[in-house]
C-alpha positions as CSV (number, residue, x, y, z in Angstrom):
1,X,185.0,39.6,179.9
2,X,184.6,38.2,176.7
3,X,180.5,38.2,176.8
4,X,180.5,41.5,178.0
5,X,182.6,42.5,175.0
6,X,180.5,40.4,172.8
7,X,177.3,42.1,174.0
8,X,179.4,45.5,173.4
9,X,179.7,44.5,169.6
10,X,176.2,43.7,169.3
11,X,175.0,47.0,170.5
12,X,177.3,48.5,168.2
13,X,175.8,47.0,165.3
14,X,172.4,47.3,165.8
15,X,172.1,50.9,167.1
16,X,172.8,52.3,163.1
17,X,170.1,50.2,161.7
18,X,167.7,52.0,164.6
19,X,168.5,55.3,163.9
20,X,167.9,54.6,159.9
21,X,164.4,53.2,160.8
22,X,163.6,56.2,162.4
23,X,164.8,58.8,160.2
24,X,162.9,57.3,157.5
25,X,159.8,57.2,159.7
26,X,160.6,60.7,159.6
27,X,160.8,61.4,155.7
28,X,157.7,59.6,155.0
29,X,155.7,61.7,157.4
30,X,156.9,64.6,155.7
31,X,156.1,64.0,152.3
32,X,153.1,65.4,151.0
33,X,153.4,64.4,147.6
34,X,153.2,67.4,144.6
35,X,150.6,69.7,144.3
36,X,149.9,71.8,140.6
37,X,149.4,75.3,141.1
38,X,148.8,77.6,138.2
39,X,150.3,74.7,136.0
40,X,153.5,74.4,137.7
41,X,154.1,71.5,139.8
42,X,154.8,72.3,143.7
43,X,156.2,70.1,146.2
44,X,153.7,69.2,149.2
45,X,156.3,70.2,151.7
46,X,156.5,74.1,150.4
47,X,155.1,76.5,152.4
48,X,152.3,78.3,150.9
49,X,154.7,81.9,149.7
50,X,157.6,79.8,148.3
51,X,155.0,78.0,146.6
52,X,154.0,80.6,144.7
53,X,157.9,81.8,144.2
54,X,157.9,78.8,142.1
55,X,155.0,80.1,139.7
56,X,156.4,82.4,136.5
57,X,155.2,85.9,136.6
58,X,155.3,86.2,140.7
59,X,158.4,87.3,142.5
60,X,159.6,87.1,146.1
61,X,157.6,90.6,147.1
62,X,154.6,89.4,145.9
63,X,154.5,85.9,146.8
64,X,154.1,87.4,150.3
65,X,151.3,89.6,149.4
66,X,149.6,87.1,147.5
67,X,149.7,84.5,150.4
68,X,148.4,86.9,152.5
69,X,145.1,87.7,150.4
70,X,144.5,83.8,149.7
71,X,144.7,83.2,153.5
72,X,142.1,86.2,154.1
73,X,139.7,84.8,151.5
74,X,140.2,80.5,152.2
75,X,140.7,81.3,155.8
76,X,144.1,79.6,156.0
77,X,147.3,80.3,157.3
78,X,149.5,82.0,155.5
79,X,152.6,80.2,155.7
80,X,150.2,76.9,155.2
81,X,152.0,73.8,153.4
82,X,151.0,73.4,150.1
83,X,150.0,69.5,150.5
84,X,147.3,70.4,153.2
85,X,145.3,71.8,150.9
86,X,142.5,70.1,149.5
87,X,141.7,70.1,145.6
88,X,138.8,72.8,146.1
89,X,141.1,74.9,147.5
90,X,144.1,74.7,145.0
91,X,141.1,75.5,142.2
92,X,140.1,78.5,144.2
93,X,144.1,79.7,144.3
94,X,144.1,78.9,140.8
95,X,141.4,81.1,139.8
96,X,142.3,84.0,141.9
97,X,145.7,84.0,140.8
98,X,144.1,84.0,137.0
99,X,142.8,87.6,138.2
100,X,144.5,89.0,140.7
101,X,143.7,92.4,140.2
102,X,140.1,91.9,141.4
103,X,140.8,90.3,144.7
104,X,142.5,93.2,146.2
105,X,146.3,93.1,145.2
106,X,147.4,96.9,144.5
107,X,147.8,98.4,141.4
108,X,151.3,99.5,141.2
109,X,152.1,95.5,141.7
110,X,150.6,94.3,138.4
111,X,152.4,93.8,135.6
112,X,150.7,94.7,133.0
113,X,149.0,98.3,133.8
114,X,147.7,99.8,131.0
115,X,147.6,97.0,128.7
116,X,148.4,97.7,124.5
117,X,144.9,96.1,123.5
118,X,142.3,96.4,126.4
119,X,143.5,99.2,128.3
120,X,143.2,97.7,131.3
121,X,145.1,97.0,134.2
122,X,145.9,93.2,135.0
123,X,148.4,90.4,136.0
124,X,149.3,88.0,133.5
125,X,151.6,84.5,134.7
126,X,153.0,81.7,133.6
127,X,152.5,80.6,129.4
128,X,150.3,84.4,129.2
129,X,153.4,86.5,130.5
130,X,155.4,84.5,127.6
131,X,152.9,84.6,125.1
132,X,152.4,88.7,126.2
133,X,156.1,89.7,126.1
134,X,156.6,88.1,122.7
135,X,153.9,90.1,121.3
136,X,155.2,92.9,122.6
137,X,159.0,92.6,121.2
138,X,157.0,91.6,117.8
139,X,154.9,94.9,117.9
140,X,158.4,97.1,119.0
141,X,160.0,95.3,115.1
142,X,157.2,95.6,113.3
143,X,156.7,99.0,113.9
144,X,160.5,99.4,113.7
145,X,161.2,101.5,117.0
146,X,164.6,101.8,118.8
147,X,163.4,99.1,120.8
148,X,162.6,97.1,117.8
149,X,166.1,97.8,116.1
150,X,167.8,96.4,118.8
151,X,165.6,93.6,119.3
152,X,166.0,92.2,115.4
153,X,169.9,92.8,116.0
154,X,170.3,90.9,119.5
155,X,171.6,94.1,121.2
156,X,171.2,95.6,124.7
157,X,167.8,97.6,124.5
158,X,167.9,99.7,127.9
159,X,170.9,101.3,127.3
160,X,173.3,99.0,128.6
161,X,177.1,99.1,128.2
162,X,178.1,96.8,125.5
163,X,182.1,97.0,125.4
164,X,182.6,94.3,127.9
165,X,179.2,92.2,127.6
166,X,176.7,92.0,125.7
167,X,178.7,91.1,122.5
168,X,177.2,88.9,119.8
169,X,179.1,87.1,117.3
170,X,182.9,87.7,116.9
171,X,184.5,90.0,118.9
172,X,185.8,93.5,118.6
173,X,189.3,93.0,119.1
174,X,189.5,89.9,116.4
175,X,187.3,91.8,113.7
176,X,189.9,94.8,114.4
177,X,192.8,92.6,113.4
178,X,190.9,91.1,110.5
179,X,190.2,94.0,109.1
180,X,193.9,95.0,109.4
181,X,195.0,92.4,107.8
182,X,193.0,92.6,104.7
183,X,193.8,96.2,104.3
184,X,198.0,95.5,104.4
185,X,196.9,92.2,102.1
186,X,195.5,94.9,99.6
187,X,197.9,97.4,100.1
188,X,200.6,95.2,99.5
189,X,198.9,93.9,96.1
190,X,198.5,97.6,94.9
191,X,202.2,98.1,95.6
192,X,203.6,95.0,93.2
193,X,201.2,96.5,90.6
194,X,202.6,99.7,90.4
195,X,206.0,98.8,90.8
196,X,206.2,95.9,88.4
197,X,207.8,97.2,84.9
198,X,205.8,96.5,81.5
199,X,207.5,93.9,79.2
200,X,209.1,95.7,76.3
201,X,208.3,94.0,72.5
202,X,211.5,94.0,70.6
203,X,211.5,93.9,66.7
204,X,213.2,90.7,66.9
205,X,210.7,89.1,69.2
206,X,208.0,90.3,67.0
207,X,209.7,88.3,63.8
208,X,210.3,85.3,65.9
């Protein structure tokens, strides 16, 4: 009895240290290390659409899109993990992601149609978007639009509400009561001037 119950502990104890071996068998077959696409560093384990998720300038909708026109032209899957691609290949989906709008992605999906100094219709990501949207807010304040105006003031600019949010510096309700307060302050000085009664000069005063 008591060597079967000794065996019993045994077991025990050595069936955790098993199932940790394996699971981390598992983890390192998994990792894939981290990929750079479009300067934004990508883990290897990313499917090929939530890859480019990650990338500043393309959203959910097109992430999809743009997977499937780099698996037409590299003749890869579509939902392909990002650390089974090869370096030639992560230069080729940088470079078509530089200029998406000649590799077939539709016009209405670009972000910049109609551009304010070429004309033309194109994508812009990543340090470009940022670069392109300060200009833009520069151009609306220089010219001193609307736009511009509520720009240089930190205010809403597409007609948002701005009684609940959107408030900048001190609030309504605590300039209101400021501004009460300084008016009874003055009102209450003016009152003591008026009513206070002008010293009289007596001859006697005078000869004193």
């Amino acid at each position: 009895m008591r060597t079967e119950k000794k065996h019993e502990k045994k077991e025990i104890k050595e069936t955790p240290k098993k199932e940790v071996a394996l699971k981390e068998k598992k983890t390192e077959k998994n990792i894939k290390g981290i990929k750079r696409i479009a300067g934004k560093d990508v883990s290897g384990d990313y499917p090929l659409p939530k890859a480019l998720f990650r990338v500043r300038g393309i959203g959910k909708n097109l992430s999809v899109i743009v997977a499937k026109i780099l698996a037409q032209r590299l003749g890869i899957q579509k939902n392909i993990q990002v650390g089974d691609l090869n370096d030639e290949q992560i230069e080729m989906i940088d470079k078509i992601l530089l200029d998406m709008g000649r590799y077939g992605l539709p016009e209405f999906m670009l972000n910049r149609r109609k551009d304010y100094l070429d004309g033309g219709n194109k994508h812009v990501i990543m340090n470009d978007l940022i670069f392109a949207n300060k200009q833009d807010i520069d151009r609306e304040k220089n010219i001193y639009t609307w736009k511009g105006y509520r720009h240089a003031y930190g205010q809403k600019v597409r007609g948002q509400k701005t009684k609940n949010s959107g408030r900048v510096g001190m609030t309504v309700g605590v300039l209101r009561k400021a501004i009460l307060a300084q008016t009874k302050s003055a009102a209450a000085t003016q009152t003591r001037a008026s009513t206070a009664k002008p010293e009289i000069i007596t001859k006697s005063t005078e000869k004193k």
